[in-house]
C-alpha positions in Angstrom: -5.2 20.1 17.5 -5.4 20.5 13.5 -8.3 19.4 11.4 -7.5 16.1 9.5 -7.4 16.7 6.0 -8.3 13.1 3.8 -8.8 10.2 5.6 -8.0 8.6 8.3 -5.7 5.8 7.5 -4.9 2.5 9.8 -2.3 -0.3 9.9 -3.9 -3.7 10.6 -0.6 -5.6 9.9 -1.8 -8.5 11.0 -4.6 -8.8 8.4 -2.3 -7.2 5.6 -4.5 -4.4 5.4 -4.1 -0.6 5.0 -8.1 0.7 5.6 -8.9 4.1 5.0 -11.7 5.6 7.0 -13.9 8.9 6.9 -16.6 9.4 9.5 -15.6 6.0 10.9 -16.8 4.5 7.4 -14.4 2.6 5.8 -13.8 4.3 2.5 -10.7 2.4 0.7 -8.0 0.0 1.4 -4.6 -1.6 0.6 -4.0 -5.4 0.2 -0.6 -6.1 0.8 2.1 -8.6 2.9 5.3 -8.4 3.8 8.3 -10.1 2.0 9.2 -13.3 3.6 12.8 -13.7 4.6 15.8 -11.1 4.0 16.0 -8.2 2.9 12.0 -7.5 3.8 9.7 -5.3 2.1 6.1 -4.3 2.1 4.0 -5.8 -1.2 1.2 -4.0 -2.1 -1.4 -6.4 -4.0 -4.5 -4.5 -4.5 -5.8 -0.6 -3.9 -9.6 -0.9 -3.8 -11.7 2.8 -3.2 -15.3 2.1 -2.2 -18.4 2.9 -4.6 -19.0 6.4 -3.9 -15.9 7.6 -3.1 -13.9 7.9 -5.7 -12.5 11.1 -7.6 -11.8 12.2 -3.6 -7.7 11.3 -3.6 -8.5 8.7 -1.4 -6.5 6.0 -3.2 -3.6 8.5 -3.3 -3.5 9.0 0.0 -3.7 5.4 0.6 -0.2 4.9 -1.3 1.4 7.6 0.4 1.0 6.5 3.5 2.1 2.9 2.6 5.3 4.4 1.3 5.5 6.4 4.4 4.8 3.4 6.4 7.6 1.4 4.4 10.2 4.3 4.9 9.7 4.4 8.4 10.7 0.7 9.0 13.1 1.3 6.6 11.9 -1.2 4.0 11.1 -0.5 0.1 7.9 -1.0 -1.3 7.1 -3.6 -4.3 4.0 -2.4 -5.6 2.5 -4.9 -7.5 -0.9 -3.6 -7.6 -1.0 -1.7 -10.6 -3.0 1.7 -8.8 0.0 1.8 -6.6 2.3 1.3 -9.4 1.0 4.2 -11.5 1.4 5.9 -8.4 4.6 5.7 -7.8 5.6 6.1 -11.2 4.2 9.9 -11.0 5.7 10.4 -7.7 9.6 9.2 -7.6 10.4 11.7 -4.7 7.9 9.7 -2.1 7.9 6.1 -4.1 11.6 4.8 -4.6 11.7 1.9 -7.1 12.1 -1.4 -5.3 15.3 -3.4 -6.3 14.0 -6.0 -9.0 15.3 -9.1 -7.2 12.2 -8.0 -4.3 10.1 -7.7 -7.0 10.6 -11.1 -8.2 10.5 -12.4 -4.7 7.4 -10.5 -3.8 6.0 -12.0 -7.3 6.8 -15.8 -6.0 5.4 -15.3 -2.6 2.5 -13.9 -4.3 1.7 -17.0 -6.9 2.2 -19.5 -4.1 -0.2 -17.9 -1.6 -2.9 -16.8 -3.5 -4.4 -15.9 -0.8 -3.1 -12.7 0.0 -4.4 -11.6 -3.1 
């Protein structure tokens, strides 16, 4: 079996989290939901690194694997936290741009649960 390299990184869909985890300890994770109605997507709201662990490409990996997650379902990512933005703007080959009438959507879902923020 290889060695992990980063974190260890899990889906908890039904909290609309993406944790990251190192020694067990949870180290980072991604806010996000999923798009109501059709077409879907996966919304990412806010990237959050732990005190402490920063500087280790943590939040990186964190947005990778989203995007990875969204490709396999086949959905695009809105990423409206701005982390996740910047990430994919330096990374076009692994973050395609979502189509701006998502966005929008994503951005109206958003404001009228505030919640998942």
């Amino acid at each position: 079996m290889a060695e992990q390299t980063g974190p260890e990184i899990r889906d908890d869909r039904a909290a609309g989290r993406l944790p990251a985890y190192e020694d067990g300890e949870a180290v980072g994770v991604i806010a996000y939901f999923v798009l109501d109605g059709g077409p879907a997507g996966l919304v990412a709201v806010h990237t959050v690194v732990e005190p402490g662990h920063e500087g280790k490409g943590i939040g990186g990996a964190l947005v990778r694997e989203f995007y990875a997650m969204a490709g396999r379902e086949g959905v695009p990512v809105v990423p409206l936290c701005s982390y996740a933005a910047e990430w994919a703007s330096h990374h076009p080959e692994e973050a395609p741009e979502a189509p701006a009438e998502l966005v929008g959507r994503a951005k109206v879902q958003l404001a009228s649960h505030p919640e998942l923020y």
